[in-house]
CHARMM internal coordinates of N, CA and C (Angstrom, degrees):
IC EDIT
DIST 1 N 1 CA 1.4512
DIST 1 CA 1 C 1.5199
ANGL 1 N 1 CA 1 C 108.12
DIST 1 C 2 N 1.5867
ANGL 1 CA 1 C 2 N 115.91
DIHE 1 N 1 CA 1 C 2 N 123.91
DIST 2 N 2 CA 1.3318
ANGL 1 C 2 N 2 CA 116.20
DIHE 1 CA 1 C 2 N 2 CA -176.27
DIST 2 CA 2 C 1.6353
ANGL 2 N 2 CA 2 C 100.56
DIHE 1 C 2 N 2 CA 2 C -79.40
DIST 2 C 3 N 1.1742
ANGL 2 CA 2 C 3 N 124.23
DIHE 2 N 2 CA 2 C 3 N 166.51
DIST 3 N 3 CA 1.3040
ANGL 2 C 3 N 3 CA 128.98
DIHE 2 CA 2 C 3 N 3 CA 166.64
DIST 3 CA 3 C 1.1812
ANGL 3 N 3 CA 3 C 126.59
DIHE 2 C 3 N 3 CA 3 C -123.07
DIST 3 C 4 N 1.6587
ANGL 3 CA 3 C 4 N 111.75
DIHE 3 N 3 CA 3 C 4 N 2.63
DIST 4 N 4 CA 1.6148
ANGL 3 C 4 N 4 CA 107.90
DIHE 3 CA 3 C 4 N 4 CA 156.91
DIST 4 CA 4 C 0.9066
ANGL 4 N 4 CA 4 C 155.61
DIHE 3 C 4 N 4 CA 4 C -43.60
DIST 4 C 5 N 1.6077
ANGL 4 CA 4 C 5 N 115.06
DIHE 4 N 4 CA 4 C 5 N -32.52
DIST 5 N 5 CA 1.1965
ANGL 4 C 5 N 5 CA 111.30
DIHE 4 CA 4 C 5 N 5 CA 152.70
DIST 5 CA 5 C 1.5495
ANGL 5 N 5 CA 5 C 136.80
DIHE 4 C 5 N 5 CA 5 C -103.49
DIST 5 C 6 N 1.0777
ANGL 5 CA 5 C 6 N 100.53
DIHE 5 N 5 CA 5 C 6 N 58.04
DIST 6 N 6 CA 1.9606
ANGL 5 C 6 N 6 CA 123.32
DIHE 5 CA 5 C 6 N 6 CA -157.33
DIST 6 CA 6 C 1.6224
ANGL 6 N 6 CA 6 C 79.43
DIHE 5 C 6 N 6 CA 6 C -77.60
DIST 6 C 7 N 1.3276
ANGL 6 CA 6 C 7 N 149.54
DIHE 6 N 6 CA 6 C 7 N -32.63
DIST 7 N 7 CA 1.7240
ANGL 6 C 7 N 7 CA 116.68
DIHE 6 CA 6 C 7 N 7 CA -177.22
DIST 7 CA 7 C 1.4922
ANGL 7 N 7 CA 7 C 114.99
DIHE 6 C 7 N 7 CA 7 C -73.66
DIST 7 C 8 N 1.8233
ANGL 7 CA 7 C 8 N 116.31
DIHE 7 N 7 CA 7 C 8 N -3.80
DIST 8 N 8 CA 1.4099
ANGL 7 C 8 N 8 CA 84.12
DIHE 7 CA 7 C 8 N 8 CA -165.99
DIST 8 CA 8 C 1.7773
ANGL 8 N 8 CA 8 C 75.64
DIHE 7 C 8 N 8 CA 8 C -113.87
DIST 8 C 9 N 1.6170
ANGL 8 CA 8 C 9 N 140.90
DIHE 8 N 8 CA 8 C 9 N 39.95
DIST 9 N 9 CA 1.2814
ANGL 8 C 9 N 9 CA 132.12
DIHE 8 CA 8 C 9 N 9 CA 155.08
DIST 9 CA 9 C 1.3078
ANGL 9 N 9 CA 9 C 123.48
DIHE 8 C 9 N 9 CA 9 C -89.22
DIST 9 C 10 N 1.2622
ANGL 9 CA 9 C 10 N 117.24
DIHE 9 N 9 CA 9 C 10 N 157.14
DIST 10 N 10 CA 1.6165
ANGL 9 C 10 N 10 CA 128.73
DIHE 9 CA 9 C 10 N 10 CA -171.33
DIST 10 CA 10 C 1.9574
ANGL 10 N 10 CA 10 C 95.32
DIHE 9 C 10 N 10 CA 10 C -76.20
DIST 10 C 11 N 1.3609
ANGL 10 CA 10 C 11 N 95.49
DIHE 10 N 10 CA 10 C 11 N 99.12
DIST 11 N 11 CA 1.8243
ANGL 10 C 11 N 11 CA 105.36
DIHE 10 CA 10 C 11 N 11 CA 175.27
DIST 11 CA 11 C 1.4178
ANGL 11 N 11 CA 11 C 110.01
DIHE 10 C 11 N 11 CA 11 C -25.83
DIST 11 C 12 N 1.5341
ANGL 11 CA 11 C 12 N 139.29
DIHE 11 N 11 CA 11 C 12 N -58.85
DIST 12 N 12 CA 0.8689
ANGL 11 C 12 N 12 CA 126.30
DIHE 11 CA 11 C 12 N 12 CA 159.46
DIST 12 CA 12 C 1.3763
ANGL 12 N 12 CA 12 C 139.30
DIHE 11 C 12 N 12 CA 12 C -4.45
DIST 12 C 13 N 1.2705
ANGL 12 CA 12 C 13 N 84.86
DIHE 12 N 12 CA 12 C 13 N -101.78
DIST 13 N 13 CA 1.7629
ANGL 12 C 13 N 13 CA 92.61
DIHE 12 CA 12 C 13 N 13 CA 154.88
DIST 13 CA 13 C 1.7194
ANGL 13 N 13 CA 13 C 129.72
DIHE 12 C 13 N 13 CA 13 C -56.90
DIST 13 C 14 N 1.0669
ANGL 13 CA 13 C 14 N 121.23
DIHE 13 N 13 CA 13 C 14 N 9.07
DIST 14 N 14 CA 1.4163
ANGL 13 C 14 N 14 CA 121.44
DIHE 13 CA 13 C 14 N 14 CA -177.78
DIST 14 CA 14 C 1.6324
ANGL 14 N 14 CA 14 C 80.88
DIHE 13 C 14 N 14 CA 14 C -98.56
DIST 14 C 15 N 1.4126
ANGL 14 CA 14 C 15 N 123.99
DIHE 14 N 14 CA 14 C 15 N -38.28
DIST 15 N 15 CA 1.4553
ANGL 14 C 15 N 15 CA 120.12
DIHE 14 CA 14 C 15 N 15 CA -149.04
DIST 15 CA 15 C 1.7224
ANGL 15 N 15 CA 15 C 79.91
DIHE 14 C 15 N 15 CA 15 C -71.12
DIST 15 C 16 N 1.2883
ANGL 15 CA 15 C 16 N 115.93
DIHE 15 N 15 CA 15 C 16 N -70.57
DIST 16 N 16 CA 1.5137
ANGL 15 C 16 N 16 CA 105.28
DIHE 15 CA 15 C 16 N 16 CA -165.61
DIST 16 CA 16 C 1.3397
ANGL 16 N 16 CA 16 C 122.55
DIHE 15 C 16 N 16 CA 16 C -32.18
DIST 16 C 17 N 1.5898
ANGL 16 CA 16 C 17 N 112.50
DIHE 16 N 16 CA 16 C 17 N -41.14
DIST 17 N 17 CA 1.6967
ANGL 16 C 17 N 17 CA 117.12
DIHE 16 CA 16 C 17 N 17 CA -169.14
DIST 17 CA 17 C 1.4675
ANGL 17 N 17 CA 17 C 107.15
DIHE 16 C 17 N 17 CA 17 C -84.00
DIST 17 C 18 N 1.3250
ANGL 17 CA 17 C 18 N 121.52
DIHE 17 N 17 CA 17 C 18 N -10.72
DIST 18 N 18 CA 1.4266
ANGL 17 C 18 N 18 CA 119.18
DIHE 17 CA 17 C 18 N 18 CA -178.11
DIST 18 CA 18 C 1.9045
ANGL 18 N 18 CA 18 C 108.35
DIHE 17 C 18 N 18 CA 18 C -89.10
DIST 18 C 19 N 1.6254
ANGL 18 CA 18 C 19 N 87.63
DIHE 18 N 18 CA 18 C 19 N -41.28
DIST 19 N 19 CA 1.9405
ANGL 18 C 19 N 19 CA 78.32
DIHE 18 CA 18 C 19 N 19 CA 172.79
DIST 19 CA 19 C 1.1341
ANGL 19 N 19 CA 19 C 106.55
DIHE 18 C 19 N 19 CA 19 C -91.45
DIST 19 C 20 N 1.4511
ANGL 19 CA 19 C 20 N 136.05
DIHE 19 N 19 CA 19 C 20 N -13.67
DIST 20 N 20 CA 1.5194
ANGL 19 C 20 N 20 CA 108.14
DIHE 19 CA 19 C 20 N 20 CA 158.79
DIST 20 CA 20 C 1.3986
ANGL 20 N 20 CA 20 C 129.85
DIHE 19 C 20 N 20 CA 20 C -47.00
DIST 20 C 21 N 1.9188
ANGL 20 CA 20 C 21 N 109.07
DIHE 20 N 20 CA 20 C 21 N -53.17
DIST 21 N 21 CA 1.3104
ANGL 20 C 21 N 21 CA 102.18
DIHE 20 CA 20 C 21 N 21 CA 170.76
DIST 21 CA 21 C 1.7359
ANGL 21 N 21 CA 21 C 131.54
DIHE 20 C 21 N 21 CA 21 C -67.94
DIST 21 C 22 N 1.5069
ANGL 21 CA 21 C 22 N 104.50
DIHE 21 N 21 CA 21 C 22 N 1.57
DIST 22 N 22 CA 1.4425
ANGL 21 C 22 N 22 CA 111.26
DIHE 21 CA 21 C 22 N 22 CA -177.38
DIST 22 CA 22 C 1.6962
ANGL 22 N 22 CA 22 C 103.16
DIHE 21 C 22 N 22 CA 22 C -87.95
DIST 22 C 23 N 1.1116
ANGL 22 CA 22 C 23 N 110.86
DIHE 22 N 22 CA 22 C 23 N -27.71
DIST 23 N 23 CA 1.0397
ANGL 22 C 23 N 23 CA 121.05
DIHE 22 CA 22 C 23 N 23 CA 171.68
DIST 23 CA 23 C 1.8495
ANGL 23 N 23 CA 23 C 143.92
DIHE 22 C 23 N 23 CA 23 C -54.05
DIST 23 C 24 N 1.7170
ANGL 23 CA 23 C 24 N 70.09
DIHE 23 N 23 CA 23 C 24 N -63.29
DIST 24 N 24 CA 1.5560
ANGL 23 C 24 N 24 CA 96.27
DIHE 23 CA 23 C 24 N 24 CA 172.11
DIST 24 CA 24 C 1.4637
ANGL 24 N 24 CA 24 C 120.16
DIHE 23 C 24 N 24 CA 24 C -105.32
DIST 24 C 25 N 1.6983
ANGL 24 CA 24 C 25 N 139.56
DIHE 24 N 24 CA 24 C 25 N 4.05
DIST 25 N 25 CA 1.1138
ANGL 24 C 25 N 25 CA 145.97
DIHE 24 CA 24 C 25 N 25 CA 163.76
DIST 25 CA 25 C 1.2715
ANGL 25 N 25 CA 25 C 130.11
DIHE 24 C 25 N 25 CA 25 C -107.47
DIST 25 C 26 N 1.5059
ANGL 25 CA 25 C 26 N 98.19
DIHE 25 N 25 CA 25 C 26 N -41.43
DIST 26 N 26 CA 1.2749
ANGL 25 C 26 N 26 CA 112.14
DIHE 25 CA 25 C 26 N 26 CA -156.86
DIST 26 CA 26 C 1.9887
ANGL 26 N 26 CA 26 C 110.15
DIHE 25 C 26 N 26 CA 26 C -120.77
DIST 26 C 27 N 1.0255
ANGL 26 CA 26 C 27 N 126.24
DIHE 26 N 26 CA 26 C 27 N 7.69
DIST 27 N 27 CA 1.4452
ANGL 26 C 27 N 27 CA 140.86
DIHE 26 CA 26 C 27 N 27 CA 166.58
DIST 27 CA 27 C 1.5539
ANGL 27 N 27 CA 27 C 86.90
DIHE 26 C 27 N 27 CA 27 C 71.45
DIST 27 C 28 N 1.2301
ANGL 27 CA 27 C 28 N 137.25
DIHE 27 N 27 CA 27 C 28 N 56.00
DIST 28 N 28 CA 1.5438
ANGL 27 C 28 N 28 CA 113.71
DIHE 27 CA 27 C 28 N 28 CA -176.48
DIST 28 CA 28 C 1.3422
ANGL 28 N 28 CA 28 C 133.39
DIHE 27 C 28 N 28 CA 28 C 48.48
DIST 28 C 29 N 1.4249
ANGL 28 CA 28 C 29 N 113.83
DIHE 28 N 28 CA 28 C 29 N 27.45
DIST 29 N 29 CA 1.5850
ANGL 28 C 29 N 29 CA 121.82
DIHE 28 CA 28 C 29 N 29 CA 166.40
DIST 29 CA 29 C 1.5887
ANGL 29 N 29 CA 29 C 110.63
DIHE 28 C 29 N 29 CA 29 C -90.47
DIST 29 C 30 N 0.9351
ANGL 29 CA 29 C 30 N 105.04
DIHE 29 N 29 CA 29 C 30 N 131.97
DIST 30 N 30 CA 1.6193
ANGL 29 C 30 N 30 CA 105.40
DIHE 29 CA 29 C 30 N 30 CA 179.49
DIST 30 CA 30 C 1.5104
ANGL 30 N 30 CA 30 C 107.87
DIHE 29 C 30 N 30 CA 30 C -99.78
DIST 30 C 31 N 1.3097
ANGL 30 CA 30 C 31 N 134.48
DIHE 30 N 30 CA 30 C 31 N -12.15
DIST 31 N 31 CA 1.5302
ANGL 30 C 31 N 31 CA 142.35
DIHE 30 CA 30 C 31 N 31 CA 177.01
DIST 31 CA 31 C 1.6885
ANGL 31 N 31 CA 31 C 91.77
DIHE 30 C 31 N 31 CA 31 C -75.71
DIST 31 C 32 N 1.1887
ANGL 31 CA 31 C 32 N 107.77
DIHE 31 N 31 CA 31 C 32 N -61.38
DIST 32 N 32 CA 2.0507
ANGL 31 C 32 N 32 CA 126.76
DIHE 31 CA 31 C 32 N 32 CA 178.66
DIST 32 CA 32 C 1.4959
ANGL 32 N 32 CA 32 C 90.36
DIHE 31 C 32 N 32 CA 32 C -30.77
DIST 32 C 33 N 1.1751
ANGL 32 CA 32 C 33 N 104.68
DIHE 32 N 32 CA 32 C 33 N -60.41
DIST 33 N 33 CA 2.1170
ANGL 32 C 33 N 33 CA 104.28
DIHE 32 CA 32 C 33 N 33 CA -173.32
DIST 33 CA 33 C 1.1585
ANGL 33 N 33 CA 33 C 99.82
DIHE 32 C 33 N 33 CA 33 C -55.91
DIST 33 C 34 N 1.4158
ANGL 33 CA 33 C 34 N 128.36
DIHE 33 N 33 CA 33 C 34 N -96.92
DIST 34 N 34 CA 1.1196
ANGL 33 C 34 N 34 CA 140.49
DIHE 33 CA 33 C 34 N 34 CA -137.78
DIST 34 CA 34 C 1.6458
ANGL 34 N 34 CA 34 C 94.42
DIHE 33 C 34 N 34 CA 34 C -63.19
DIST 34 C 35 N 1.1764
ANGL 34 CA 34 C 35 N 130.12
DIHE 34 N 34 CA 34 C 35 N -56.51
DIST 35 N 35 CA 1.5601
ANGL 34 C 35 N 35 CA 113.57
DIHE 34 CA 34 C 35 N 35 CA 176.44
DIST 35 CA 35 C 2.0073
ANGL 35 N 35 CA 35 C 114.44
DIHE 34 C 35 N 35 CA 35 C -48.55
DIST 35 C 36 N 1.0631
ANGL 35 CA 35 C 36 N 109.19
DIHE 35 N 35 CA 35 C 36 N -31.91
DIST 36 N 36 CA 1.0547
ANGL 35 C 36 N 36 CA 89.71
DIHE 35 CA 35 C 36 N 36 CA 166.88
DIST 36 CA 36 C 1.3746
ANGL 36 N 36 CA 36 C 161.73
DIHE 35 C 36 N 36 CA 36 C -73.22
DIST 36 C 37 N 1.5721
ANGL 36 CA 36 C 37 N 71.08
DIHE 36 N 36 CA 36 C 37 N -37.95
DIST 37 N 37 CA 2.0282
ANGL 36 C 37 N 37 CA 94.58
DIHE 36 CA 36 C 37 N 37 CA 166.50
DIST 37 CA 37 C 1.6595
ANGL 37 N 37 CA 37 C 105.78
DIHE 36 C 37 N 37 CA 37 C -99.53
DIST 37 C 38 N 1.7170
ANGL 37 CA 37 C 38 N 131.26
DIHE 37 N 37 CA 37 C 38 N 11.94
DIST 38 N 38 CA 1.1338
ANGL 37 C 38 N 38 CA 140.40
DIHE 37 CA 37 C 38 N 38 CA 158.17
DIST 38 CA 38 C 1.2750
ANGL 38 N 38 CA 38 C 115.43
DIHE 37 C 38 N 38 CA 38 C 67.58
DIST 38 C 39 N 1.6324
ANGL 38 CA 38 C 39 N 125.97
DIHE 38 N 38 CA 38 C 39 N 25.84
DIST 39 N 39 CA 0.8711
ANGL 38 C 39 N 39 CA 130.67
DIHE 38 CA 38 C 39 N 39 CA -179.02
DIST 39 CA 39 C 1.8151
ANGL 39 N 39 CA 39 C 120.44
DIHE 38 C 39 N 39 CA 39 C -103.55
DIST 39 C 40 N 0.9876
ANGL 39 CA 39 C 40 N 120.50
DIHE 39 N 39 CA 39 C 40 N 156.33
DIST 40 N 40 CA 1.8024
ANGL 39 C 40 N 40 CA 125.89
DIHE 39 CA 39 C 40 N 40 CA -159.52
DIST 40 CA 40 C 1.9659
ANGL 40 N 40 CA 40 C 98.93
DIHE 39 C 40 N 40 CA 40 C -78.48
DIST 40 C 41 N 1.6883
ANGL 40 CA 40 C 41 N 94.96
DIHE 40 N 40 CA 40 C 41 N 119.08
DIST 41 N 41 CA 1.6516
ANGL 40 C 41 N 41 CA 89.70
DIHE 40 CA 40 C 41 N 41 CA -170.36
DIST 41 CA 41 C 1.3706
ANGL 41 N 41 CA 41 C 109.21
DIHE 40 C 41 N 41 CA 41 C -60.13
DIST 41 C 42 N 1.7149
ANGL 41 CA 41 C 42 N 127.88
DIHE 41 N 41 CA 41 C 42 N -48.50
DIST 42 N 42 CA 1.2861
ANGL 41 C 42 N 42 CA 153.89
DIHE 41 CA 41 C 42 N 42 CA -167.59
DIST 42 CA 42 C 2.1813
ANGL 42 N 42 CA 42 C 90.62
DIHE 41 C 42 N 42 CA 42 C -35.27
DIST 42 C 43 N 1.5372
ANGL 42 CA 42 C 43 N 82.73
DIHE 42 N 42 CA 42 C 43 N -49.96
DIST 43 N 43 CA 2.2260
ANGL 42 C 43 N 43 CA 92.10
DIHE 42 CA 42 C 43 N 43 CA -151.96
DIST 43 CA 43 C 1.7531
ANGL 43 N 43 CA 43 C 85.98
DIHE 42 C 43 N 43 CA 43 C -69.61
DIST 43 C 44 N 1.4686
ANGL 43 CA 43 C 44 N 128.96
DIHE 43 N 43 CA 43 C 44 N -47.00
DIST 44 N 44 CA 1.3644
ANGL 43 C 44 N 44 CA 118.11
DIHE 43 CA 43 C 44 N 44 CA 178.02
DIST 44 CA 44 C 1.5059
ANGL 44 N 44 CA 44 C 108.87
DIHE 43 C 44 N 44 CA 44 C -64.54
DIST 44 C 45 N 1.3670
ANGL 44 CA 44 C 45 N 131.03
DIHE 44 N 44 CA 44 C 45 N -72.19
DIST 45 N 45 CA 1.6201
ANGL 44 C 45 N 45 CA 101.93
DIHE 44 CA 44 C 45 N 45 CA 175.99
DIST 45 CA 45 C 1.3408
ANGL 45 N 45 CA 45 C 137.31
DIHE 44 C 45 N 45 CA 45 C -1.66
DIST 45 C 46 N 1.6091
ANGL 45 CA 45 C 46 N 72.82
DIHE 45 N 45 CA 45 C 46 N -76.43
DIST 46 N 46 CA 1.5313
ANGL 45 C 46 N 46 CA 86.10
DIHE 45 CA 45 C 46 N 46 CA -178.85
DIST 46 CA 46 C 1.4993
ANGL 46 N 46 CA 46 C 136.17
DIHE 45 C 46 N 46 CA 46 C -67.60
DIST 46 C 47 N 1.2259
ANGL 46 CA 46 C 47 N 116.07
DIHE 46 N 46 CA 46 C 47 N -32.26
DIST 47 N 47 CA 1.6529
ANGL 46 C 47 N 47 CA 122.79
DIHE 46 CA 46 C 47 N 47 CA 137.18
DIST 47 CA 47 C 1.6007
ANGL 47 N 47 CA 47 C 118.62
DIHE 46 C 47 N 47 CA 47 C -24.58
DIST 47 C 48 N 1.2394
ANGL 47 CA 47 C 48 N 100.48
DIHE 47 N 47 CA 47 C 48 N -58.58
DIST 48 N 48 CA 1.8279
ANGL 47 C 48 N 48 CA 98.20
DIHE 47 CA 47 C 48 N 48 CA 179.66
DIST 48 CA 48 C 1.1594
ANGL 48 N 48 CA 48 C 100.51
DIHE 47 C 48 N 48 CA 48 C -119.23
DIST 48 C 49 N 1.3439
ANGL 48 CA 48 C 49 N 127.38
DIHE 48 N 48 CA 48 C 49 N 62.69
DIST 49 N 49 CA 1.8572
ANGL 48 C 49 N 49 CA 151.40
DIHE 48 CA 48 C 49 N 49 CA 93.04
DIST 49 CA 49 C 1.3669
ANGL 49 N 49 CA 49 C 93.17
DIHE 48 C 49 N 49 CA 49 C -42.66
DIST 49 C 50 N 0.9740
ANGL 49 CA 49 C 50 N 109.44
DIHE 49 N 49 CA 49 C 50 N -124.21
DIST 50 N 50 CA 1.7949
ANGL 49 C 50 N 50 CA 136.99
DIHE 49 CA 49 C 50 N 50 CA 161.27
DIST 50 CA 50 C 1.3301
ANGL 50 N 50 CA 50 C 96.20
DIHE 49 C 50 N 50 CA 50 C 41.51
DIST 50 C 51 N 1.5303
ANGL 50 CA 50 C 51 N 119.37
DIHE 50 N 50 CA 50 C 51 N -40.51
DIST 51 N 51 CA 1.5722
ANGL 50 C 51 N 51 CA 110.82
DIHE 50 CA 50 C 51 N 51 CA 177.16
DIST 51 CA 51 C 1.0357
ANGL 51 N 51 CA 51 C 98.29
DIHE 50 C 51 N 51 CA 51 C -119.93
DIST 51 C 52 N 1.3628
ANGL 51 CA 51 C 52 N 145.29
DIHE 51 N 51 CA 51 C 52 N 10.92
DIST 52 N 52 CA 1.5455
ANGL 51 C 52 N 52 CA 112.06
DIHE 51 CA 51 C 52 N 52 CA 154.43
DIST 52 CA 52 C 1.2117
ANGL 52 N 52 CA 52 C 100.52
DIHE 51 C 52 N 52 CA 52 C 125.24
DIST 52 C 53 N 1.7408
ANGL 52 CA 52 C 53 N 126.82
DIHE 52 N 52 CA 52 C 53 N 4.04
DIST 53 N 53 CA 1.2645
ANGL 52 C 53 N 53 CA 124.90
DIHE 52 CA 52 C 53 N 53 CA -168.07
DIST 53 CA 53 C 1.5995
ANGL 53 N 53 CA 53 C 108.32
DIHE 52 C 53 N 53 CA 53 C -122.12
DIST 53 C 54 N 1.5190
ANGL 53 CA 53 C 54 N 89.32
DIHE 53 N 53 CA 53 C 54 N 147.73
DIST 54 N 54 CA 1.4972
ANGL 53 C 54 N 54 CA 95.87
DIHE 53 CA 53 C 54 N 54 CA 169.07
DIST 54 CA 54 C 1.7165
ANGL 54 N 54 CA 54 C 122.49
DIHE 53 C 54 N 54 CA 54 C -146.02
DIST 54 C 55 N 1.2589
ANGL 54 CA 54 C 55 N 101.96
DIHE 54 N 54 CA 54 C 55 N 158.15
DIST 55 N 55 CA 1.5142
ANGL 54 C 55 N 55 CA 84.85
DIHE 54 CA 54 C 55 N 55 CA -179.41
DIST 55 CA 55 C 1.6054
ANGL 55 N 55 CA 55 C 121.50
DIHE 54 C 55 N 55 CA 55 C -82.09
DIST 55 C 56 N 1.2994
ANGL 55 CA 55 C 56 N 112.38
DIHE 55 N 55 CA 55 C 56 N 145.33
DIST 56 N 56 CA 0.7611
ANGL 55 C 56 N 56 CA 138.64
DIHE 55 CA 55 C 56 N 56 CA -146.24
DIST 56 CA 56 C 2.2564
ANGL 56 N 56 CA 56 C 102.94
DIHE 55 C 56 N 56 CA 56 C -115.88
DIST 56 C 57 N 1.0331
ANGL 56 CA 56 C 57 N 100.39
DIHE 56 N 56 CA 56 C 57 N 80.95
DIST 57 N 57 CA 1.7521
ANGL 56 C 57 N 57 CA 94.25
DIHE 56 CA 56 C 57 N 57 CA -163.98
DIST 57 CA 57 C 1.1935
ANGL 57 N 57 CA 57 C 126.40
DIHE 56 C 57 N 57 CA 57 C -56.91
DIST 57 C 58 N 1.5707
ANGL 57 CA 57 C 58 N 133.15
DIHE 57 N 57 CA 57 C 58 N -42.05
DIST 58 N 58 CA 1.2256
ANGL 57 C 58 N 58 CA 153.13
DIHE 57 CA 57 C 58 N 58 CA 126.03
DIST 58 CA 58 C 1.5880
ANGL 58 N 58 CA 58 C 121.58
DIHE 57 C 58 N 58 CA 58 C 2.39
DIST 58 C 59 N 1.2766
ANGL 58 CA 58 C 59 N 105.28
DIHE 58 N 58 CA 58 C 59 N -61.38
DIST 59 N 59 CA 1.4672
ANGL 58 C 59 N 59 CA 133.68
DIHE 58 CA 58 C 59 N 59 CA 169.41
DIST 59 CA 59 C 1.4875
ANGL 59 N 59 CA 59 C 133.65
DIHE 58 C 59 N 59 CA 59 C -70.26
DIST 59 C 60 N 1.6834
ANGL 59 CA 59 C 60 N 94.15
DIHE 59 N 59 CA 59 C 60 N -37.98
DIST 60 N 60 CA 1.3485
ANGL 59 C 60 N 60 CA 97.09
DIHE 59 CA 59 C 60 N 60 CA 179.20
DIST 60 CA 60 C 1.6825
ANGL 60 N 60 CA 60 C 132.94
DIHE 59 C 60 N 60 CA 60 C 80.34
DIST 60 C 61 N 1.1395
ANGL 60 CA 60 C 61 N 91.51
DIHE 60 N 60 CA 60 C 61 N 5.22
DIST 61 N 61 CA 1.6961
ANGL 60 C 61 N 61 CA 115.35
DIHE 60 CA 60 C 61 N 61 CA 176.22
DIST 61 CA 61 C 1.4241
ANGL 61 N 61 CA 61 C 130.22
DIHE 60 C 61 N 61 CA 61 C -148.61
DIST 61 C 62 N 1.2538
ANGL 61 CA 61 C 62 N 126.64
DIHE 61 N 61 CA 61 C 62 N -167.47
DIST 62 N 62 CA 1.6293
ANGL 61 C 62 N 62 CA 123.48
DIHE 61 CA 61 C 62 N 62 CA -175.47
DIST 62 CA 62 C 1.1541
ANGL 62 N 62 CA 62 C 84.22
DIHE 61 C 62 N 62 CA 62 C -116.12
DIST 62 C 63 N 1.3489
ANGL 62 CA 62 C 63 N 117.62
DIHE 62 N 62 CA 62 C 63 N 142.82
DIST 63 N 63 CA 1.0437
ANGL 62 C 63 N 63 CA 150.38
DIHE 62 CA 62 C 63 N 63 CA -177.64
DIST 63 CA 63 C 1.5924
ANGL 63 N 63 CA 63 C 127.28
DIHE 62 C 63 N 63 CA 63 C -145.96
DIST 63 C 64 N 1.5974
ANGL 63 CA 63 C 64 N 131.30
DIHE 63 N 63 CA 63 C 64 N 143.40
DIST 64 N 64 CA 2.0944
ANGL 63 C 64 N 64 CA 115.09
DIHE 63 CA 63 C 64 N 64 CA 154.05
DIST 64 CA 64 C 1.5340
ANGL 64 N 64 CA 64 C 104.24
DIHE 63 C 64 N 64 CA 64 C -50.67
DIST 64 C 65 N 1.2441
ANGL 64 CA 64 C 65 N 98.85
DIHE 64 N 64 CA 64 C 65 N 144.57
DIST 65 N 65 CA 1.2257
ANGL 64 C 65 N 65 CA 101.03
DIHE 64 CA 64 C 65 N 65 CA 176.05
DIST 65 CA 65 C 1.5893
ANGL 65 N 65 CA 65 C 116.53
DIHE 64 C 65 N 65 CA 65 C -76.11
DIST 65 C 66 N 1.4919
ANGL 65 CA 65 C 66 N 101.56
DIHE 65 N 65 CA 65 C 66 N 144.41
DIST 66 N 66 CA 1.7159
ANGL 65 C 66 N 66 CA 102.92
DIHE 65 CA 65 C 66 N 66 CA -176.71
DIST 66 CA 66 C 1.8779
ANGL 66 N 66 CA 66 C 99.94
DIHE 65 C 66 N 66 CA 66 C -51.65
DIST 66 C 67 N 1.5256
ANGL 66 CA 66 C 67 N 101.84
DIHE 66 N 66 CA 66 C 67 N 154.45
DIST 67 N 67 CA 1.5547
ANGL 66 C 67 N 67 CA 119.50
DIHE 66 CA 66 C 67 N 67 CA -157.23
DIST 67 CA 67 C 1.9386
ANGL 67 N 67 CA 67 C 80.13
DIHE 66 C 67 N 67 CA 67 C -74.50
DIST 67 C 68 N 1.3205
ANGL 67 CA 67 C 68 N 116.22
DIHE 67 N 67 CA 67 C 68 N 163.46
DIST 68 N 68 CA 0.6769
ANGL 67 C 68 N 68 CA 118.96
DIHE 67 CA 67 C 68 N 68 CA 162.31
DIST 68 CA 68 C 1.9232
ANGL 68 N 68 CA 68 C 109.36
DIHE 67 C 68 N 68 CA 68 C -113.59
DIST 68 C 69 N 1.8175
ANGL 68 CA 68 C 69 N 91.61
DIHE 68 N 68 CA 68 C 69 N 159.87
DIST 69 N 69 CA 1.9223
ANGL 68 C 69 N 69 CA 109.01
DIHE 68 CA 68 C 69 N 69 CA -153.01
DIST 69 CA 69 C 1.8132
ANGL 69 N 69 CA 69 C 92.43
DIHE 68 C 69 N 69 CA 69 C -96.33
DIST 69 C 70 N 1.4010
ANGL 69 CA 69 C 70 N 100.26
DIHE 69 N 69 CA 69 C 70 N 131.96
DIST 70 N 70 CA 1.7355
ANGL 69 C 70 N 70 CA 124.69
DIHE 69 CA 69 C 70 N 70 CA 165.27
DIST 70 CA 70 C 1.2038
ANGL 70 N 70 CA 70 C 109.40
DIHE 69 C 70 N 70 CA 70 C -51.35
END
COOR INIT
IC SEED 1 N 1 CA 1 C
IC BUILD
């Protein structure tokens, strides 16, 4: 799956195909992605903002962010 044109995909589904390949290619590096498929980290973030996701470093994927404590 190319990821070039990840601004005009449904975030959703970008989220699945992005931690799949973080998953299964790239050990959870998100620099590993985006240098690879040469795309701008800032414009993907922020793309999957838009739904509610963020990365998550620990984890290794996009994720809601953990709830925050009272």
């Amino acid at each position: 799956m190319n990821l070039a044109n990840f601004e005009s995909m449904d975030p959703i589904m970008l989220m699945s195909i992005v931690n799949m390949k973080l998953r299964d290619d790239f050990g959870g590096d998100l620099d590993k992605l985006v240098a690879y498929f040469d795309i701008d980290k800032s414009a993907l973030e922020a793309k999957l903002a838009t739904a509610g996701f963020d990365f998550l470093p620990d984890a290794g994927q996009f994720r809601y962010p953990p709830p925050t404590k009272y």
